[in-house]
C-alpha positions as CSV (number, residue, x, y, z in Angstrom):
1,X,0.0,0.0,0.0
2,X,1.2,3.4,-0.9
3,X,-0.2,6.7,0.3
4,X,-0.2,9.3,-2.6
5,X,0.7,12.7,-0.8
6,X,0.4,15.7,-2.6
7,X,4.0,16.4,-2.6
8,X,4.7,13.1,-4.3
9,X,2.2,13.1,-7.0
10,X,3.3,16.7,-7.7
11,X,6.4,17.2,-10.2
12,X,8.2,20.6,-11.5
13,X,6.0,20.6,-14.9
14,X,2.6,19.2,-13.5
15,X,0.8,21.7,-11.3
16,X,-2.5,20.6,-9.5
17,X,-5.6,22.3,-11.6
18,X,-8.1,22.4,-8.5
19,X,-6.8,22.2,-4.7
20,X,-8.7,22.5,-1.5
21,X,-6.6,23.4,1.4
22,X,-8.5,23.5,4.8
23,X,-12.3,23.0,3.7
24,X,-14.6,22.8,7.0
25,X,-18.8,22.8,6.4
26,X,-21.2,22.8,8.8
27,X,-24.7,22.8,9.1
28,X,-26.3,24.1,12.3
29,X,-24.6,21.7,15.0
30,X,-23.6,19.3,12.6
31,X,-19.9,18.8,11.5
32,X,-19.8,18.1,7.8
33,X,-16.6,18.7,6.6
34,X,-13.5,19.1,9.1
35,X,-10.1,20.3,7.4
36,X,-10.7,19.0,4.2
37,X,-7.8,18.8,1.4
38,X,-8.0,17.3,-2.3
39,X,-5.7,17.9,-5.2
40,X,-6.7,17.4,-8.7
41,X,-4.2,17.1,-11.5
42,X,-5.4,17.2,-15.2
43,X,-5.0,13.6,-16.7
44,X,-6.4,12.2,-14.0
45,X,-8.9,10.3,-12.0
46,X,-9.7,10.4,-8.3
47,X,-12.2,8.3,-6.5
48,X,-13.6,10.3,-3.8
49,X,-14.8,7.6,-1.6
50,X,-16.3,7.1,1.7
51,X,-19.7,5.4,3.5
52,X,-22.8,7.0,3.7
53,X,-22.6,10.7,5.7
54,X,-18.5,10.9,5.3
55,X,-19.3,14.4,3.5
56,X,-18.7,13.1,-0.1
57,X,-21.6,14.9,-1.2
58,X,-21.3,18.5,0.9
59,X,-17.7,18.4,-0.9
60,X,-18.8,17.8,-4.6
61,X,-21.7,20.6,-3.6
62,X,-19.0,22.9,-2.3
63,X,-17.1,22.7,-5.9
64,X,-20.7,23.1,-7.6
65,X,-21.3,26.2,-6.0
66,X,-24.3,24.7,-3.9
67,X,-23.0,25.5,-0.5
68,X,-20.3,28.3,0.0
69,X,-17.4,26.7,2.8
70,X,-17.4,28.0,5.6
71,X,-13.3,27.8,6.1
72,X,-10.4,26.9,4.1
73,X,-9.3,27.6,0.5
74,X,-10.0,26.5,-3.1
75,X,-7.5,27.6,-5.6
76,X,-8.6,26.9,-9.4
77,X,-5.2,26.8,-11.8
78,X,-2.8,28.6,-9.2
79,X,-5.0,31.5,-8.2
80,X,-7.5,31.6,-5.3
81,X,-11.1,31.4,-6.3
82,X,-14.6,31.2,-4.5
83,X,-17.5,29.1,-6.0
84,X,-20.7,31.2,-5.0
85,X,-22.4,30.0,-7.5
86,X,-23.2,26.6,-9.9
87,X,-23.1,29.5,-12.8
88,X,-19.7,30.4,-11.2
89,X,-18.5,26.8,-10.6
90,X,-19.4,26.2,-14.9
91,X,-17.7,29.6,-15.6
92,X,-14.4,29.0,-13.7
93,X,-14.2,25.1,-15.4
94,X,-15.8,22.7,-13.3
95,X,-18.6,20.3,-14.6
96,X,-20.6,18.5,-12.2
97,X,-22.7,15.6,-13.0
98,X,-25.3,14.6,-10.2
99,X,-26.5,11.4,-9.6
100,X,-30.0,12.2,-11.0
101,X,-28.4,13.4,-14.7
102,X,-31.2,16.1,-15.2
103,X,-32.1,15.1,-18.8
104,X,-35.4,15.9,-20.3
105,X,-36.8,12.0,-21.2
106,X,-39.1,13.9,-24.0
107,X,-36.2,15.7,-25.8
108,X,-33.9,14.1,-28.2
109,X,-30.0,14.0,-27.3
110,X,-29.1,17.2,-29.6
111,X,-31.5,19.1,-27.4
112,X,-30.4,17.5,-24.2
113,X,-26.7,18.9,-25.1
114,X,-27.8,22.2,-26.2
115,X,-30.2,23.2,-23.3
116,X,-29.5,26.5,-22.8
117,X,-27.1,27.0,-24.7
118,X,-28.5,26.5,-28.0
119,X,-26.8,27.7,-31.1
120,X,-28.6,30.7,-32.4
121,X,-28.5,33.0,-35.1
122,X,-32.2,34.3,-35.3
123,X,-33.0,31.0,-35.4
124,X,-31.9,28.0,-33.9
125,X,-28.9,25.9,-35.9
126,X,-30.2,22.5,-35.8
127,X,-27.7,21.3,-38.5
128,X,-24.9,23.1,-36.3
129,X,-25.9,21.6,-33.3
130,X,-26.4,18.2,-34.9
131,X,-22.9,18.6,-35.9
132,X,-21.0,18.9,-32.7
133,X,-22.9,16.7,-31.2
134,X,-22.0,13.9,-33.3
135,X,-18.5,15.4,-33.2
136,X,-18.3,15.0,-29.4
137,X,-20.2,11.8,-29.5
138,X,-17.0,10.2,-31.1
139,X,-14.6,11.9,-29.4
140,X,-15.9,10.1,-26.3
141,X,-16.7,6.9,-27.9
142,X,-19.9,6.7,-27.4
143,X,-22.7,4.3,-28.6
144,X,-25.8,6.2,-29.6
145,X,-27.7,4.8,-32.2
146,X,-29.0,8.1,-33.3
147,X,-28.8,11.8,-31.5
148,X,-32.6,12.6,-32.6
149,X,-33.7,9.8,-30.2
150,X,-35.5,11.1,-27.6
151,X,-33.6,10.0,-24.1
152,X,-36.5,8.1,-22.7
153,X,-35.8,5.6,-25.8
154,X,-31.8,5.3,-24.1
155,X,-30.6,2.7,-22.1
156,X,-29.6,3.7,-18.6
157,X,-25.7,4.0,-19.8
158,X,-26.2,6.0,-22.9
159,X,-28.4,8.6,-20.7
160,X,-25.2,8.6,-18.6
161,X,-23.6,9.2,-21.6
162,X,-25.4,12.0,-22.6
163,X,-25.1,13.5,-19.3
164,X,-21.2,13.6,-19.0
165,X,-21.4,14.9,-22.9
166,X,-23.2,17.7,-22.2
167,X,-21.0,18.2,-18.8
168,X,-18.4,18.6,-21.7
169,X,-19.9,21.5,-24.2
170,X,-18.3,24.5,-22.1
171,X,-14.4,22.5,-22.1
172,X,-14.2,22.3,-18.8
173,X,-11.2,21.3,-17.1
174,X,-12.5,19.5,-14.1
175,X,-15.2,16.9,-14.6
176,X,-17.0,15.4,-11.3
177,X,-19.3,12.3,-11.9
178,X,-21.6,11.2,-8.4
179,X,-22.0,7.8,-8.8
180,X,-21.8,7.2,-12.3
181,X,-22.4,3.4,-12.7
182,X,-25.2,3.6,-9.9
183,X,-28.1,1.3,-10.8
184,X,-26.4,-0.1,-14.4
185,X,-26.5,-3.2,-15.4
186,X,-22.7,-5.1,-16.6
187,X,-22.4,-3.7,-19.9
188,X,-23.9,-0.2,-19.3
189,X,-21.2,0.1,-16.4
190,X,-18.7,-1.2,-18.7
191,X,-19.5,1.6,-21.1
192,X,-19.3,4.1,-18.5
193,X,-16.3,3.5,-17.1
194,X,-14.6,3.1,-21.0
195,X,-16.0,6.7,-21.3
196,X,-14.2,7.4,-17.7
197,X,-10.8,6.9,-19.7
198,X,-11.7,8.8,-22.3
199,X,-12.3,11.9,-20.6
200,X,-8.7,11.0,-18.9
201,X,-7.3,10.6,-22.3
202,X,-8.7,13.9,-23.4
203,X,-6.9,15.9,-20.2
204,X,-9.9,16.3,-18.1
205,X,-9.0,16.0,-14.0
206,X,-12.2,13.6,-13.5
207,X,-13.5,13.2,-9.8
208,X,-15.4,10.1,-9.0
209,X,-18.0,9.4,-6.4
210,X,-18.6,5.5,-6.0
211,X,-19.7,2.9,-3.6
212,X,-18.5,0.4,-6.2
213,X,-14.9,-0.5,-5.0
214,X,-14.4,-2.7,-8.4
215,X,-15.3,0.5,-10.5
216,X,-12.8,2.6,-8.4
217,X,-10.2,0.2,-8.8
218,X,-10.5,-0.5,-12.4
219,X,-10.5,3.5,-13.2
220,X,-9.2,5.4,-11.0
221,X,-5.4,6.6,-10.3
222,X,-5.7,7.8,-6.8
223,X,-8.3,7.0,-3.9
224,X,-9.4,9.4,-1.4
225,X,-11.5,8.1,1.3
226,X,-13.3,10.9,3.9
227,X,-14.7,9.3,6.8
228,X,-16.7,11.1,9.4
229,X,-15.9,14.4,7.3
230,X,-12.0,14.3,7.8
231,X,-9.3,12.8,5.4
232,X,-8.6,9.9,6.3
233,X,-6.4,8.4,3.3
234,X,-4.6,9.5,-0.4
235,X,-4.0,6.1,-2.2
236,X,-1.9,5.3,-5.5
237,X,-4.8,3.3,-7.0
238,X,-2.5,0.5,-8.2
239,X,-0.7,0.0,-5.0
240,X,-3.8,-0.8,-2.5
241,X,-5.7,-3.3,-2.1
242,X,-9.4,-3.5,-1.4
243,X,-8.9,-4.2,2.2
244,X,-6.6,-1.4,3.1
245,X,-9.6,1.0,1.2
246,X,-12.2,-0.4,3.5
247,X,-10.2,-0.6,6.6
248,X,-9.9,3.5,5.8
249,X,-13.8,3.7,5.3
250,X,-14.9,2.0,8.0
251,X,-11.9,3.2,10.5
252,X,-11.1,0.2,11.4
253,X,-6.9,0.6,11.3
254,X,-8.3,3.1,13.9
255,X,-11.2,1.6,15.7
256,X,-10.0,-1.8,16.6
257,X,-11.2,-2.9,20.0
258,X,-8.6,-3.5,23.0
259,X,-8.5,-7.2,23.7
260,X,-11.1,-7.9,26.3
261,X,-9.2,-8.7,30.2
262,X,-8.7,-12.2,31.4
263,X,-11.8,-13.1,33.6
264,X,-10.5,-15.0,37.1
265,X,-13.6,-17.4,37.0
266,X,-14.4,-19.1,40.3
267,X,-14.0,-23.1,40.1
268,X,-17.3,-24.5,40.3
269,X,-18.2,-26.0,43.6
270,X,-20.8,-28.9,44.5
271,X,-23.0,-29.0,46.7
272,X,-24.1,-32.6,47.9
273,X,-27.1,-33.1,50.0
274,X,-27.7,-36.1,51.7
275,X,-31.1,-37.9,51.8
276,X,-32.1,-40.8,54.5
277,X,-33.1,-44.6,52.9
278,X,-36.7,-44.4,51.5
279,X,-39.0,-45.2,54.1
280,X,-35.9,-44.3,56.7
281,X,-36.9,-40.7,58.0
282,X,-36.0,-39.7,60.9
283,X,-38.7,-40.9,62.8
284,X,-38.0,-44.6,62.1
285,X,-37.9,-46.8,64.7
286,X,-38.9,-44.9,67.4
């Protein structure tokens, strides 16, 4: 097992494109987010992992302009930014694809890409659009049978598809996908996660939110793991195993019980009563 730090990953010629130095949330009483740090480099992909309540979700909202921090500093390409906004997250370069996709089942997929932000000159550019759509389509190897289709007529996976596509029309430079393979089926996950690599091939820093530890593994080139809203591990993908991720999840390199003390137990003594002869009672004889 080897634990990524940021000073490691980091070379003279490869700068982190996102950092988080410091990050606390709260809400009310409630602790989100404690101290939070996260590095993204472009190229790359980094499962952001943890169980239910870890503060997976406040962080991804944080970098979609949902909730301001409360602490702590978020630097975007070198220079100190704030995120007050999901129009200022999409304006600065970071895409964020929720769990629920927010596609329009009776609109086809060129209209899906182009909501608004359609392509207008008077009139809408149908042809234009149709165009980069297919355009992107391929870039990302992706299998739609047609992009006039209206997305109720996709499969699960090419509505995912879709999704991350349209996450792609303003270039951004950070891409962060909340659980991506959720609810697929083999193949459709399969797909998914080939379109994972592209957007790695294509120079994107991609942050993945997974339960799946098999999806994380097969992807992914570091692992992150927040537990009860505090790092709590910074993984080389290749060099861990499964059970050093859940041991970070669950705490349990932390957590382990002390072995219970030796109980003295008192031998076991008998107690023998004696009973008279039947028929012999005391009163015999007399």
């Amino acid at each position: 097992m080897t634990l990524a730090s940021p000073a490691a990953a980091r070379t003279p010629t490869r700068e982190p494109v996102l950092s988080m130095r410091g990050i606390s949330k709260s809400f009310g009483a409630v602790q989100a987010l404690t101290d939070i740090d996260l590095d993204i480099f472009p190229g790359e992909v980094v499962a952001l992992v943890g169980d239910n309540g870890a503060g997976k979700s406040t962080l991804v909202k944080i970098l979609a302009g949902v909730h301001p921090a409360d602490a702590g500093e978020i630097t975007f390409e070198g220079e100190p930014v704030s995120i007050p906004t999901p129009t200022a997250s999409r304006a600065l370069g970071i895409a964020t694809v929720f769990q629920d996709l927010a596609l329009c089942d009776t609109l086809d997929v060129v209209a899906n890409l182009f909501l608004g932000r359609e392509l207008s000159n008077g009139t809408l550019e149908e042809e234009e659009m149709e165009k980069r759509a297919w355009e992107l389509l391929r870039q990302l190897s992706a299998k739609i049978p047609s992009v006039r289709v209206p997305i109720a007529a996709l499969s699960g996976g090419q509505r995912q598809t879709v999704a991350i596509a349209r996450s792609l029309i303003g270039e951004p430079r950070v891409v962060i996908l909340d659980e991506p393979t959720a609810a697929l089926g083999i193949a459709q996950t399969a797909e998914v996660l080939n379109l994972i690599e592209r957007l790695r091939e294509r120079g994107h820093g991609v942050v993945l939110i997974s339960h799946n530890m098999a999806d994380v593994q097969a992807v992914a080139d570091r692992i992150i793991v927040l537990r009860l809203g505090r790092n709590n591990g910074d993984f080389l993908a290749p060099d861990v195993s499964y059970e050093d991720i859940i041991a970070a999840i669950t705490g349990a390199t932390d957590n382990v019980p002390p072995p219970r003390p030796h109980l003295q137990v008192a031998p076991k003594t008998s107690i023998v009563r004696e009973f008279p002869p039947r028929g012999r009672g005391p009163e015999h004889g007399r």
